[in-house]
C-alpha positions in Angstrom: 127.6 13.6 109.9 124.4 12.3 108.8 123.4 8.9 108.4 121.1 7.7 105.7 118.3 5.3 107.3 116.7 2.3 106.3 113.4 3.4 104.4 114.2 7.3 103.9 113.3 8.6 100.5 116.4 9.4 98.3 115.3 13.2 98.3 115.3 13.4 101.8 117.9 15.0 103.8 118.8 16.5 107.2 119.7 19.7 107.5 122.9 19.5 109.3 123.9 17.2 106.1 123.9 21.7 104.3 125.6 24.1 107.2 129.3 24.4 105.8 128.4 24.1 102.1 129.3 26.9 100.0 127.0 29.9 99.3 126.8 30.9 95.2 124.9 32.8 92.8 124.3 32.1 89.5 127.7 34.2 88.0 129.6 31.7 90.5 130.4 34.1 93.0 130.9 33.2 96.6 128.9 34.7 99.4 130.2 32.6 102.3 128.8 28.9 103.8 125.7 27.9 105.6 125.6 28.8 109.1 122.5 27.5 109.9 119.4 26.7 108.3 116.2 27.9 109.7 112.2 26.1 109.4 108.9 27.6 110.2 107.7 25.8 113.1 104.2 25.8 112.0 104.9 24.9 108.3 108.4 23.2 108.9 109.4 24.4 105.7 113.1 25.9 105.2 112.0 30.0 105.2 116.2 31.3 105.1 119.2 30.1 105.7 122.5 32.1 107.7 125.1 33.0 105.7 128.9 33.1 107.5 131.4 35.4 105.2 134.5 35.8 107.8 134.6 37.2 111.6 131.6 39.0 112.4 129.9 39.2 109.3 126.6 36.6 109.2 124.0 37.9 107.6 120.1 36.2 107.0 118.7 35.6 103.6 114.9 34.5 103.0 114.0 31.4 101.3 113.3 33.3 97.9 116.9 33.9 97.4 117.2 30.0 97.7 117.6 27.8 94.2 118.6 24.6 95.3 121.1 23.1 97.3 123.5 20.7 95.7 126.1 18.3 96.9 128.6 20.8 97.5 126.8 24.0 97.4 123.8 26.3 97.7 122.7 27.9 94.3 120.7 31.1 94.9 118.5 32.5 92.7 119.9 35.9 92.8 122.6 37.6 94.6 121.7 39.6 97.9 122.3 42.8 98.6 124.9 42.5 101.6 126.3 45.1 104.1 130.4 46.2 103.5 130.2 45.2 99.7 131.4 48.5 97.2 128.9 50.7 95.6 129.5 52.4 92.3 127.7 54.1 89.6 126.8 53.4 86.1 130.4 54.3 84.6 132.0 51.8 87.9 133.4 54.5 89.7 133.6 53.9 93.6 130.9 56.0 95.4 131.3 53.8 98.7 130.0 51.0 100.6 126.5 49.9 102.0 126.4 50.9 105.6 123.3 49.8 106.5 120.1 47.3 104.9 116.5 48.7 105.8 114.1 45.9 105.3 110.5 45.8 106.2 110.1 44.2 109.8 107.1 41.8 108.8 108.2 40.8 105.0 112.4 41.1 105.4 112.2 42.6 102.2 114.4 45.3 101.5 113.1 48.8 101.3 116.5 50.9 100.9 120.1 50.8 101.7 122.2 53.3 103.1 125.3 54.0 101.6 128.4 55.5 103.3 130.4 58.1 101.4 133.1 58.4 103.6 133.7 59.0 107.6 130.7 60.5 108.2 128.2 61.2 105.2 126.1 58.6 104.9 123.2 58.8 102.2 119.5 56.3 102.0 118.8 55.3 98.4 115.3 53.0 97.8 116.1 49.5 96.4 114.6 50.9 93.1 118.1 53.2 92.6 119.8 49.8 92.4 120.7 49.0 89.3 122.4 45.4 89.9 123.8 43.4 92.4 126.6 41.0 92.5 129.8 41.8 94.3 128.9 45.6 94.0 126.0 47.2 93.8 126.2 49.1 90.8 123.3 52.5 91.7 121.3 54.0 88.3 123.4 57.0 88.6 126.6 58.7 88.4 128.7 59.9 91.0 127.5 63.3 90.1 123.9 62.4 90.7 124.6 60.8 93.7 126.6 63.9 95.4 123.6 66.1 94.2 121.0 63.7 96.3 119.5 65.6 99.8 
């Protein structure tokens, strides 16, 4: 628990005072709590945040996904694009589920997912296929489309 001192600014506070706080998007849906909250040690600016949604299933998200955090919760900016979440086309039919996030290794931005048809067909789309993001990702295509891809 943390303990306001004498003198500290009212804006002010430390970041174990965040991890456990509920993880939302604009739409209101959940994406887990705070797991940990991570600063540049040069800058010692908040850069991302961990996310904790159930056993096994952390995943990192940069500070630009970051609105604000309020007394209860963290408001992001826009919802991330998260492995296991349903994938379906334009007309919401289920294609599958993302498999796999391929992000750049110096920026963490993402570059493409790879989305899993089944046992074992996978497929990589770019992140410009994506349509929207929420709890699916709804592609720019049909099923059809998306059967036809190499």
């Amino acid at each position: 628990m943390s303990v306001k001192l004498e003198g500290m600014p009212a804006n002010i506070a430390t970041a174990d005072a965040f991890t456990g706080k509920k993880v939302i998007d604009r739409e209101g849906i959940e994406y887990g709590k705070v797991k940990h909250i991570h600063i540049n040690q040069d800058t010692l600016v908040v850069c991302g945040v961990t996310v904790h949604k159930g056993f096994r299933r952390d995943y990192y998200l940069t500070d630009d996904y970051i609105d604000k955090f309020s007394k209860k919760t963290l408001l992001l900016s826009r919802p991330p694009v998260r492995a296991g979440i349903p994938v379906t086309d334009l007309d919401r039919r289920k294609i599958g589920k993302v498999k796999r996030l391929n992000k750049n290794s110096e920026t963490n931005e993402l570059e493409s997912i790879e989305v899993s048809d089944g046992l074992l067909h996978s497929k990589i789309l770019s992140k410009s296929e994506i349509w929207g993001v929420g709890e699916k990702v709804i592609l720019r295509m049909t099923k059809e489309e998306f059967k036809n891809l190499e």
